[in-house]
ROBANU-260946 format. One line per 5 residues: number of its first residue (from 1); their letters; for each residue y negated, z negated, x of N, C-alpha, C, CB. Coordinates in Angstrom, 2 decimals, decimal comma, always signed. Atoms other than C-alpha are relative to their C-alpha. Glycine has a CB too. Layout:
N
NUM = A = Y:Z:X:Y:Z:X:Y:Z:X:Y:Z:X  ...;
END
This chain:
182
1 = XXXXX = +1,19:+0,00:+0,84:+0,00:+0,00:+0,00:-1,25:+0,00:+0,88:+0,00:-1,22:-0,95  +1,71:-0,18:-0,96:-3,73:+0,54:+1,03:-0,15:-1,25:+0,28:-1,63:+0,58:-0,88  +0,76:+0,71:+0,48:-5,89:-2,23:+1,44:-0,75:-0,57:-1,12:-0,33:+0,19:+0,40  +0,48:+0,28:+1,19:-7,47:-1,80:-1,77:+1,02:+0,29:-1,10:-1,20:+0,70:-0,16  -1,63:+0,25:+0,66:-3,73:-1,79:-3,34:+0,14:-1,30:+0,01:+1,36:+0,63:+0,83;
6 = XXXXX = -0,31:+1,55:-0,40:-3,49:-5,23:-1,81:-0,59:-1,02:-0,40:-0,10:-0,26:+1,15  +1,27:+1,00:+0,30:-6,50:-6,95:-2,54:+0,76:-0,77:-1,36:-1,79:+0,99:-0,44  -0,62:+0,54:+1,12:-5,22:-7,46:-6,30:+0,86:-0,72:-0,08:+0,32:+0,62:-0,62  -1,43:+1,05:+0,14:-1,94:-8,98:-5,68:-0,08:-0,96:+1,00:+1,54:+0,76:+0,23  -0,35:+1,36:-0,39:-2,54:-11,45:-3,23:-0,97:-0,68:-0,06:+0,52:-0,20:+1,16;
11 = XXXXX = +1,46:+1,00:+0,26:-6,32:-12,94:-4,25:+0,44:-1,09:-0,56:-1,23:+0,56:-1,04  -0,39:+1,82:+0,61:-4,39:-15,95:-5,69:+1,22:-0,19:+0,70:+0,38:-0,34:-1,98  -1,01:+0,49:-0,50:-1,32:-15,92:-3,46:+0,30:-1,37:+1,13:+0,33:+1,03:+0,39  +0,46:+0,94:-0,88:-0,70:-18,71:-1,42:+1,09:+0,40:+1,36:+0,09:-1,68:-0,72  -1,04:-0,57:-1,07:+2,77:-16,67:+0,54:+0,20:+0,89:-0,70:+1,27:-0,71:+0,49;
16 = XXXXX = -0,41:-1,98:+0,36:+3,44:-12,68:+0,94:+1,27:-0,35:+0,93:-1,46:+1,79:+0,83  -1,45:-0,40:-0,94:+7,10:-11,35:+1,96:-0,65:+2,08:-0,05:+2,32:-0,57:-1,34  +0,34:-0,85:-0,20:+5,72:-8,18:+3,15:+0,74:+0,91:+0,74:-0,86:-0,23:+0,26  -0,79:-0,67:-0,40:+7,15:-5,22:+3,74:-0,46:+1,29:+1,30:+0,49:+0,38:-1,23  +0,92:-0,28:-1,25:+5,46:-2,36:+5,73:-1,40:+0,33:-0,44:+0,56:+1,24:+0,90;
21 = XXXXX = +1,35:+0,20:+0,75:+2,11:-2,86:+3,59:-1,04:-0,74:+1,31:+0,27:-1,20:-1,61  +0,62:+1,10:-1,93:-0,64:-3,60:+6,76:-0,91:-1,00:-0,47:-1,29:+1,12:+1,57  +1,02:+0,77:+0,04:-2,39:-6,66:+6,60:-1,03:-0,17:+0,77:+0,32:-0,81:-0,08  +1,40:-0,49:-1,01:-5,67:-5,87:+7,98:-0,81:-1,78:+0,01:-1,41:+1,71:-1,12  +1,28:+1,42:-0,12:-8,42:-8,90:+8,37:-0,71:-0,02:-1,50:-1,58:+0,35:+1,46;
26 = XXXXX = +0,13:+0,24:+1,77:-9,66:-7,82:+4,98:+0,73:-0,44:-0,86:-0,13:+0,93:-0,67  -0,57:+0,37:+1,00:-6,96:-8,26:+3,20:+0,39:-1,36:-0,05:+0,90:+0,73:-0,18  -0,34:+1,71:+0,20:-6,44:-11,85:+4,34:-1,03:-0,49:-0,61:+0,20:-0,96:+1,34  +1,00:+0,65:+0,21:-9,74:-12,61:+4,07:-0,40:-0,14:-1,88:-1,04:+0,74:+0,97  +0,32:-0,51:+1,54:-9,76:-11,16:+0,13:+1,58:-1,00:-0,50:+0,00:+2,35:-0,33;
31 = XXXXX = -0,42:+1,23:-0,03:-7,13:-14,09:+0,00:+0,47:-1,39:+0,22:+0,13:+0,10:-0,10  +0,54:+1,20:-0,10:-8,38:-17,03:+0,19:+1,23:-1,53:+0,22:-0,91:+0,00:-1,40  -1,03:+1,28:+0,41:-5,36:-19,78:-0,62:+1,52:+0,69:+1,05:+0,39:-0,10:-2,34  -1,22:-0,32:-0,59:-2,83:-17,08:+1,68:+0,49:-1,01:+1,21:-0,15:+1,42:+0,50  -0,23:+0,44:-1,19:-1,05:-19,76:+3,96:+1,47:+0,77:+1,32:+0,21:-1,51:-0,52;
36 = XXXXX = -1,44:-0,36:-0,97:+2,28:-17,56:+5,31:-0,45:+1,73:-0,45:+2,13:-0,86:-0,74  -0,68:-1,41:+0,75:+3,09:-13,77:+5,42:+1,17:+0,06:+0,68:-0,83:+1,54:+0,14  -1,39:+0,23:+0,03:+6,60:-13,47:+5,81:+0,18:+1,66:+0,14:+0,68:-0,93:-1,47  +0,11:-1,72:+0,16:+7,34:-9,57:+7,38:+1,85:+0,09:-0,04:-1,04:+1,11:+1,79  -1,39:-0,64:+0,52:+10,83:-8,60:+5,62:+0,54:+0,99:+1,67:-0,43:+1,34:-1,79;
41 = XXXXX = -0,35:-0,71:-0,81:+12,74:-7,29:+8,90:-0,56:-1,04:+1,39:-0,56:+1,52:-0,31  +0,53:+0,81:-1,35:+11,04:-7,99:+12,83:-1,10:+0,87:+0,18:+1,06:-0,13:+1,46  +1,40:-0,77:-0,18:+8,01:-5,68:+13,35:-0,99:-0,81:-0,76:+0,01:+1,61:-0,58  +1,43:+0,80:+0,45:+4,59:-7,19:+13,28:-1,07:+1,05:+0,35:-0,33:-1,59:+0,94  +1,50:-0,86:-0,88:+2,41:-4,03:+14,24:-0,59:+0,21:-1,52:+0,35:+2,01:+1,22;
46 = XXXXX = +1,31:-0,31:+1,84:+1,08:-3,92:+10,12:-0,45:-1,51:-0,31:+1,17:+0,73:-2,10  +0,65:+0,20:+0,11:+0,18:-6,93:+10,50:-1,36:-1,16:+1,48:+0,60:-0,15:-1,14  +1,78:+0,12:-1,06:-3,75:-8,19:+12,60:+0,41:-1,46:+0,25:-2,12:+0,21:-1,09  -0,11:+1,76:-0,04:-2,14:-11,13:+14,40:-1,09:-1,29:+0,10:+0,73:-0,28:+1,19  +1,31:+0,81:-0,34:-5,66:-12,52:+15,88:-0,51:-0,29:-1,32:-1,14:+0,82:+0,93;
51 = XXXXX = +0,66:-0,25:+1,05:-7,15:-12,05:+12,26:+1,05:-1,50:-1,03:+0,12:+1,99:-0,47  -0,77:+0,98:-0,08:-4,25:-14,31:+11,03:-0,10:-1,57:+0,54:+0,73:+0,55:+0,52  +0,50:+1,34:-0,63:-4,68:-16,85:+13,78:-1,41:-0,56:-0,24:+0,09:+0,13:+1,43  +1,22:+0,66:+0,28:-8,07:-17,27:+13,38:-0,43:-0,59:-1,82:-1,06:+1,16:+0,58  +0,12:+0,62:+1,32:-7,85:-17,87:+9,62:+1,35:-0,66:-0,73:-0,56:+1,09:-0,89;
56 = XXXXX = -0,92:+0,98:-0,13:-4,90:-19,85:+10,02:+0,83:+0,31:-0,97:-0,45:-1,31:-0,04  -0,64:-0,57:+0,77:-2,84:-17,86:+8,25:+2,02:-0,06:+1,10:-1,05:+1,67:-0,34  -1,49:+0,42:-0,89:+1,36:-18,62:+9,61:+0,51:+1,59:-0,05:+1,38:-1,41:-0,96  -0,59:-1,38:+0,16:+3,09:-15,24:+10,34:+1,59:-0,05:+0,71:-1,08:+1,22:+0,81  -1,55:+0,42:-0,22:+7,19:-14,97:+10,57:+0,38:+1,26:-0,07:+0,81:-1,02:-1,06;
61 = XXXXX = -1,24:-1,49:+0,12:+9,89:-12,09:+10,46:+1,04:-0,87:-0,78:+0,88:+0,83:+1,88  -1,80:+0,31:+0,37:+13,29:-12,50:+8,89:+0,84:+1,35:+0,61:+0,40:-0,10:-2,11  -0,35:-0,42:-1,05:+14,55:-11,51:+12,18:+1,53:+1,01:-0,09:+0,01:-1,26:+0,82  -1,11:-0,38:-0,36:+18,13:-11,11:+11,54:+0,28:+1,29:-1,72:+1,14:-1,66:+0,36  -0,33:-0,67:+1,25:+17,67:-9,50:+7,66:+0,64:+1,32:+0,11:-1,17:+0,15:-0,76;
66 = XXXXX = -0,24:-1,62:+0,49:+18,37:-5,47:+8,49:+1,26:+0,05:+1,01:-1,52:+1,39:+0,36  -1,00:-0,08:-0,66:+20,64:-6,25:+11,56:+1,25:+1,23:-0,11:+0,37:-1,17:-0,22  -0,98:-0,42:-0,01:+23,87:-5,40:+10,47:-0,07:+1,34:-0,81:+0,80:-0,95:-0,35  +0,78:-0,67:+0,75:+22,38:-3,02:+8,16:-0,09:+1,72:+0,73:-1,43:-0,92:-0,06  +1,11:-0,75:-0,70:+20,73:-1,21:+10,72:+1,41:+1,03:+1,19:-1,50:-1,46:+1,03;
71 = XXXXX = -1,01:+0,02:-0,99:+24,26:-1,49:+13,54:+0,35:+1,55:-0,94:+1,27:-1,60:+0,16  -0,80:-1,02:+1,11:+26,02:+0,23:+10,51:-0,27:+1,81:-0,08:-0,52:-0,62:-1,58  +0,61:-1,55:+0,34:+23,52:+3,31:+9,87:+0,01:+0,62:+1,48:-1,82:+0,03:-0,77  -0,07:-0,35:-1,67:+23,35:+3,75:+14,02:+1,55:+0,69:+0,00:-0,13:-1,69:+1,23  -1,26:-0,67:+0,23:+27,01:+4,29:+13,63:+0,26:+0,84:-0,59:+0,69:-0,46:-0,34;
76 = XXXXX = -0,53:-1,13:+1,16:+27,33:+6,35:+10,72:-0,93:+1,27:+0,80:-0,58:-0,43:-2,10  +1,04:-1,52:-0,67:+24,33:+8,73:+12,55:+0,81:+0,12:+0,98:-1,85:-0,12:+0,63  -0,62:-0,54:-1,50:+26,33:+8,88:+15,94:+1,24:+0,68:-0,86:+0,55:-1,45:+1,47  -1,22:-0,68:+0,61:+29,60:+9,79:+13,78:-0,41:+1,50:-0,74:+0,67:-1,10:-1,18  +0,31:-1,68:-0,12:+27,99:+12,39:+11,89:-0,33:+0,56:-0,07:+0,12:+0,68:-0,13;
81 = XXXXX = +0,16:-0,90:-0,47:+26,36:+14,10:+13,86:+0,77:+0,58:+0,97:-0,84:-0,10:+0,21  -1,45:-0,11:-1,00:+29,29:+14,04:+16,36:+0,45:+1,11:-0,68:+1,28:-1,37:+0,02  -1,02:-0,58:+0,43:+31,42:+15,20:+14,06:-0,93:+1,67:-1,43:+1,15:-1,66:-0,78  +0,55:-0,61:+1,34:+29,11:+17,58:+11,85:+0,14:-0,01:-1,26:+0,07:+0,88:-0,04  -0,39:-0,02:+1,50:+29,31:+16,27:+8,65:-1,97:+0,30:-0,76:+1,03:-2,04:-0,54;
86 = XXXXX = +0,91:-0,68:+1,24:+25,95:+17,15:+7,51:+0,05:+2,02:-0,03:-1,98:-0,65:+0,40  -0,22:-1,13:+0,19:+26,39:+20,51:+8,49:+1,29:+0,70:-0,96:-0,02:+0,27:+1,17  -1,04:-0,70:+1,28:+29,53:+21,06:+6,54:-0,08:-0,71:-1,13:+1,61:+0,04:+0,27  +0,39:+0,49:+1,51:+28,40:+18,91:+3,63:-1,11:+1,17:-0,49:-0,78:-1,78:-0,02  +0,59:-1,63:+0,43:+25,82:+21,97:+3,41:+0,33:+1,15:-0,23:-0,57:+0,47:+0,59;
91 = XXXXX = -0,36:-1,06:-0,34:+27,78:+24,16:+4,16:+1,11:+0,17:-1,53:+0,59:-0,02:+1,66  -1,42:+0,41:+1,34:+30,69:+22,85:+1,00:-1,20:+0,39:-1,31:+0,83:-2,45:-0,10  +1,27:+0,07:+1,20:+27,17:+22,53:-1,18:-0,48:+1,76:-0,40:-1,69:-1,03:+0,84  +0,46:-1,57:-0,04:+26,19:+26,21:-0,69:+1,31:+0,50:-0,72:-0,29:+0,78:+1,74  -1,31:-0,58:+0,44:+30,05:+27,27:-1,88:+0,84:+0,43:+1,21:-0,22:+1,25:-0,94;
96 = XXXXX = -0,79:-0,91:-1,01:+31,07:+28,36:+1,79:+1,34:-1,19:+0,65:-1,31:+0,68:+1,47  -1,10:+0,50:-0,95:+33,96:+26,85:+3,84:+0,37:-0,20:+1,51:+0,77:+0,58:-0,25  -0,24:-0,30:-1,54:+33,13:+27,12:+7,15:+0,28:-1,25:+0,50:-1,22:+0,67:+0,83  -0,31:+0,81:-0,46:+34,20:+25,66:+9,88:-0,75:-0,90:+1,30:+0,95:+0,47:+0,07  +1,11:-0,01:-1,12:+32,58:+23,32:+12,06:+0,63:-1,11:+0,98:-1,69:-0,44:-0,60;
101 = XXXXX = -0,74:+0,73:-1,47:+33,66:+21,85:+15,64:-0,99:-1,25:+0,41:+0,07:+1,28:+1,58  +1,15:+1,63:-0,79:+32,16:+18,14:+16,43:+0,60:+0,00:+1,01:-0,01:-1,88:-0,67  +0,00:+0,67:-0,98:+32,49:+16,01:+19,05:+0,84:-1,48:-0,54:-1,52:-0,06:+0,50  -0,35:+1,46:+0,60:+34,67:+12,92:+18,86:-0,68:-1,24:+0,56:+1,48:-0,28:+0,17  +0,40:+1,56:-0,51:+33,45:+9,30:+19,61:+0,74:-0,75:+0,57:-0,34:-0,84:-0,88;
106 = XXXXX = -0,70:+1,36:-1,33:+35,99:+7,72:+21,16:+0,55:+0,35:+1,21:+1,32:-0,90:-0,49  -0,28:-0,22:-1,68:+36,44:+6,95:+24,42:-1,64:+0,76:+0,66:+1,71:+1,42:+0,27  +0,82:-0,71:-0,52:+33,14:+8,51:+24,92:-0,88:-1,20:+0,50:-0,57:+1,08:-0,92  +0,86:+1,20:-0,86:+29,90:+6,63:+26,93:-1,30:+0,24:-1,30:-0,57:+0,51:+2,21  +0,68:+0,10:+0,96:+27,98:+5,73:+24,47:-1,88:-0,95:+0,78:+1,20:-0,89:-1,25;
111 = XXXXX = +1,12:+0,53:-1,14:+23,73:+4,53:+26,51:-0,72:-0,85:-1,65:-1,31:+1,72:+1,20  +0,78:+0,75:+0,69:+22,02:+1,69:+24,71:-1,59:-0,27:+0,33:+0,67:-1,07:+0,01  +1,61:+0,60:-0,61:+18,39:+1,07:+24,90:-0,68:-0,82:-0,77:-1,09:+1,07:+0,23  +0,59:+1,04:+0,96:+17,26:-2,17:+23,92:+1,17:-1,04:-0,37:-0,62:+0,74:-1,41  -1,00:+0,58:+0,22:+20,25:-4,38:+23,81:-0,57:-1,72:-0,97:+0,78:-0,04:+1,59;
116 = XXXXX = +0,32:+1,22:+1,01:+18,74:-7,03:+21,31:+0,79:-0,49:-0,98:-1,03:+0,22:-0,70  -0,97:+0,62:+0,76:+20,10:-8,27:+18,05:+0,65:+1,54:-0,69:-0,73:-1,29:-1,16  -0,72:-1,48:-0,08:+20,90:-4,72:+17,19:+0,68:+0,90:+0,43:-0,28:+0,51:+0,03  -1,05:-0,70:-1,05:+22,28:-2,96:+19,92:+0,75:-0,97:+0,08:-0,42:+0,50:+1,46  -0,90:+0,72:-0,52:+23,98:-5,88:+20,67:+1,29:+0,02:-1,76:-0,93:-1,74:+0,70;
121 = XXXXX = -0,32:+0,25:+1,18:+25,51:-5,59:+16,90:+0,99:+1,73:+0,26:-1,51:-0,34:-1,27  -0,49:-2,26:-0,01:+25,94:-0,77:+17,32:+1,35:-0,62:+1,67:-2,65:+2,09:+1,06  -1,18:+0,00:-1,73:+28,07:-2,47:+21,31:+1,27:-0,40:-0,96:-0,41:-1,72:+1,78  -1,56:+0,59:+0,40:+30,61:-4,10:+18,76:+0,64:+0,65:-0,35:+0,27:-0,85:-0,86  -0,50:-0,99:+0,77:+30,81:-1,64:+16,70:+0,72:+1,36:+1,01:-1,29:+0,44:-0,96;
126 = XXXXX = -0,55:-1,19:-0,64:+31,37:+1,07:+19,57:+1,18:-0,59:+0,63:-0,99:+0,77:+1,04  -1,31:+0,55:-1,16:+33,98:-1,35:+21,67:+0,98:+0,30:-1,29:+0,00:-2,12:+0,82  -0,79:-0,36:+0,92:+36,13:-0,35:+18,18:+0,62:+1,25:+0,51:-0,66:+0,11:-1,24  -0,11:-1,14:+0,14:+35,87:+3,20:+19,22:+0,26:+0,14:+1,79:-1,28:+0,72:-0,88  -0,35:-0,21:-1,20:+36,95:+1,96:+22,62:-0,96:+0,94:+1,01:+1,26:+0,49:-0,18;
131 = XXXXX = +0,45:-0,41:-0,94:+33,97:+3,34:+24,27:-0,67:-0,43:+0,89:-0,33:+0,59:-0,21  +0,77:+0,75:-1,29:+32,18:+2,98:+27,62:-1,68:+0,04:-0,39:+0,34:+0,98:+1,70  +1,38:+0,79:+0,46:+29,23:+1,06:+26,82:-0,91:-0,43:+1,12:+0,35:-1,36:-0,78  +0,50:-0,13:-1,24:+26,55:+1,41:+28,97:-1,73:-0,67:-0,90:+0,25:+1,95:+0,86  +1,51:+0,81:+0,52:+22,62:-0,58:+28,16:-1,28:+0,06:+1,21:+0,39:-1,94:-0,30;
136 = XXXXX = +1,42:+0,01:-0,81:+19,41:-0,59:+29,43:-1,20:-1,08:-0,75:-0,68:+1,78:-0,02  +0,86:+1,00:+0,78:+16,96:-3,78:+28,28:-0,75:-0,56:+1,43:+1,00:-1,33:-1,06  +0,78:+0,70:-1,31:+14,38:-5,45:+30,31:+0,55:-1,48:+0,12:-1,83:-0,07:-0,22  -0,91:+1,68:-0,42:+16,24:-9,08:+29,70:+1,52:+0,58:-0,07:-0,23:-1,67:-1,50  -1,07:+0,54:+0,03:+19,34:-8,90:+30,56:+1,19:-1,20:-0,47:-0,16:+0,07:+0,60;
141 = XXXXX = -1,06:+1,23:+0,76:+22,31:-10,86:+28,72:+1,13:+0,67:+0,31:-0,09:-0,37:-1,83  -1,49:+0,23:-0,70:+24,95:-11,03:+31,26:+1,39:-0,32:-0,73:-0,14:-1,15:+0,88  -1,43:+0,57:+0,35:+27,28:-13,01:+29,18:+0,52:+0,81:-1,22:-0,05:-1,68:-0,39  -0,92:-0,93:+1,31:+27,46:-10,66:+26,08:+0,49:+0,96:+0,46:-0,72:+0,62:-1,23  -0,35:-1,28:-0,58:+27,71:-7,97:+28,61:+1,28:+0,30:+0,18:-0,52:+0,19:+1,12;
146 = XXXXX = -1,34:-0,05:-0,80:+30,69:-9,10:+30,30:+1,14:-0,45:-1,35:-0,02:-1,31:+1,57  -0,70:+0,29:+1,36:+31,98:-10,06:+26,83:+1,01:+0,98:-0,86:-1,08:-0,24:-0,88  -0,20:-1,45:+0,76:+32,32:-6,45:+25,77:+0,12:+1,07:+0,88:-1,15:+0,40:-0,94  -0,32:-1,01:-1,35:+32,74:-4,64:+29,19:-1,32:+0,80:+0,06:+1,48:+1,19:-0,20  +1,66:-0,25:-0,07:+28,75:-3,62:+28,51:-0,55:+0,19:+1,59:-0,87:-1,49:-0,72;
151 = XXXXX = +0,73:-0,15:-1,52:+27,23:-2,50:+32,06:-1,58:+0,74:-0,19:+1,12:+1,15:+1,15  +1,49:-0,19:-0,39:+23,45:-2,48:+32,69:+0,16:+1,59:+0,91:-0,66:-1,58:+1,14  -0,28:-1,10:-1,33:+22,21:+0,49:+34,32:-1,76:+0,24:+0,28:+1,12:+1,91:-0,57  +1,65:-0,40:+0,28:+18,35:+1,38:+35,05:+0,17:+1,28:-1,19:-0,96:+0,70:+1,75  -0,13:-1,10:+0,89:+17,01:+3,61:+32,21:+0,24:+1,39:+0,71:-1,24:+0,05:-0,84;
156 = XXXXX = -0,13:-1,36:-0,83:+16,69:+7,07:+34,25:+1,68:+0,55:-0,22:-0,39:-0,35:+1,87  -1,56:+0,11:-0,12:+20,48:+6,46:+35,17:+0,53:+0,48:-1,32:+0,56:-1,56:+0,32  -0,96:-0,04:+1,12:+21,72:+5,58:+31,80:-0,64:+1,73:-1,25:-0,23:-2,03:-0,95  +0,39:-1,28:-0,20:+19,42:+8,62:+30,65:+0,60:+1,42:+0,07:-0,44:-0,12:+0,83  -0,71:-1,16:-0,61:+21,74:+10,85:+32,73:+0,89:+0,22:-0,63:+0,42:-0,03:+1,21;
161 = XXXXX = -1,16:-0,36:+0,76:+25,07:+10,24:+31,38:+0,72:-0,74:-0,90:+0,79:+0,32:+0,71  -0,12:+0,72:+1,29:+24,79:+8,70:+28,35:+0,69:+1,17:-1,05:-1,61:-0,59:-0,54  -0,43:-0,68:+0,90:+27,15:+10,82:+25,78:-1,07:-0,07:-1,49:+1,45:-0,51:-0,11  +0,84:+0,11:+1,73:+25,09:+9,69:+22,29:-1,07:-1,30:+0,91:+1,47:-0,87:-2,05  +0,93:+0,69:-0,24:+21,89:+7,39:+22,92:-0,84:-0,56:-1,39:-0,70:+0,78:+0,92;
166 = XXXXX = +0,56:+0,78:+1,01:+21,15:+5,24:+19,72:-1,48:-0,71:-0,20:+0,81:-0,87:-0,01  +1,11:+0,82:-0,56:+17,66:+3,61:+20,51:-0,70:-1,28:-0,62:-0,98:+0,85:+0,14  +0,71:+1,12:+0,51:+16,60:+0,01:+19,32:-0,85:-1,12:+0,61:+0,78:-0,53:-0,52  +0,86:+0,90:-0,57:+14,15:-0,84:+21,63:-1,49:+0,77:-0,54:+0,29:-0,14:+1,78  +1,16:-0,09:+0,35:+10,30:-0,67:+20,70:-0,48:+1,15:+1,36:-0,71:-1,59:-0,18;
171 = XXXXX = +0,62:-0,83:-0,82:+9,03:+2,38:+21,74:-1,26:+0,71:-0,61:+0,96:+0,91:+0,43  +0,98:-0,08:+0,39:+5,40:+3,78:+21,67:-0,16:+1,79:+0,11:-0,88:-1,03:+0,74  +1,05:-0,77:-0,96:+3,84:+7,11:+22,02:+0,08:+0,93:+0,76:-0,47:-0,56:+0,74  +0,77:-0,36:-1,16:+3,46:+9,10:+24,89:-0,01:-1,33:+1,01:-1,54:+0,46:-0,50  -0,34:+1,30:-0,93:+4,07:+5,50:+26,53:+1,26:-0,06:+0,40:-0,22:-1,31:-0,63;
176 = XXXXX = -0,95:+0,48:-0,54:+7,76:+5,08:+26,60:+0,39:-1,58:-0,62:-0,33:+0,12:+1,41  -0,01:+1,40:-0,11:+9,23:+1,78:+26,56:-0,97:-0,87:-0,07:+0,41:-0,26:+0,90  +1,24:+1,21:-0,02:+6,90:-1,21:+25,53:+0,61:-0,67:+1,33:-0,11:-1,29:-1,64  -0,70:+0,33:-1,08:+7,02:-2,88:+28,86:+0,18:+0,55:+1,05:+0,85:-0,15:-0,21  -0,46:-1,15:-0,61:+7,64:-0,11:+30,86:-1,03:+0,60:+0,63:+0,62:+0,87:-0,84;
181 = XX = +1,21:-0,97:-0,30:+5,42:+1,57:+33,09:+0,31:+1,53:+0,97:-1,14:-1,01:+0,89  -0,41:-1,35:-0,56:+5,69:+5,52:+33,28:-0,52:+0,58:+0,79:+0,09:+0,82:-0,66;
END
């Protein structure tokens, strides 16, 4: 929603569960009694943290809400496009029959970027498909690594010969990697 979408529904609120609606400095300010906004998921770039702090407004995620959610759809996209199933679901839709040659997933090297609560969720799901699981994160977490046969690699590297590359790290731009300097 706009700003002037927003104004109306929270001028008497006292807590928003917000979704990706941006909370600008106006819109806090146009309510008065707001003490929380609550952002459905983990991204905070919709809403003006300083603007917040200074009008003492509390700001949260529900960190783990899309998680598994999220592992799931990562999977189903590496499968198929692997395997071309949208192309022959078009292809069945049109009336034709053709045939179309994927790629399988297992056993393959599957490059993570961003090994957080997500990737770390798409590594479980790929050690199913028995593949070599390869990550790239600026913190390292040794112990889930070695948990799941997971090996760090610099990005560039993993880059190179990464079979499918899922991505759930915060990326900007023309920047790259948050963090990261190109």
């Amino acid at each position: 929603m706009t700003e002037d979408e927003l104004l109306p529904l929270v001028n008497k609120a006292d807590g928003v569960i917000a979704g990706l609606d941006k909370f600008t400095e106006r819109v806090m300010v146009g309510a008065p009694r707001l003490k929380v906004i609550s952002r459905y998921g983990v991204g905070l770039d919709n809403v003006d943290l300083q603007a917040a702090k200074r009008l003492g407004i509390a700001v949260t995620t529900t960190a783990e809400a899309n998680t598994q959610a999220v592992a799931d759809l990562a999977m189903g996209l590496l499968i198929a496009v692997s395997r071309s199933i949208p192309q022959a679901h078009q292809s069945l839709r049109e009336g034709k029959w053709e045939r179309f040659i994927g790629h399988a997933v297992y056993q393959k090297t599957l490059g993570i970027i961003g090994l957080g609560r997500i990737g770390k969720a798409v590594a479980k799901r790929a050690s199913g498909f028995e593949m070599n699981i390869l990550a790239y994160d600026v913190m390292e977490d040794k112990s889930f690594a070695a948990s799941l046969g997971v090996r760090f690699l610099p990005l560039a590297e993993l880059l190179a010969v990464a079979d499918s590359l899922p991505s759930t790290a915060n990326l900007i731009p023309d920047k790259g990697l948050v963090g990261q300097e190109n």
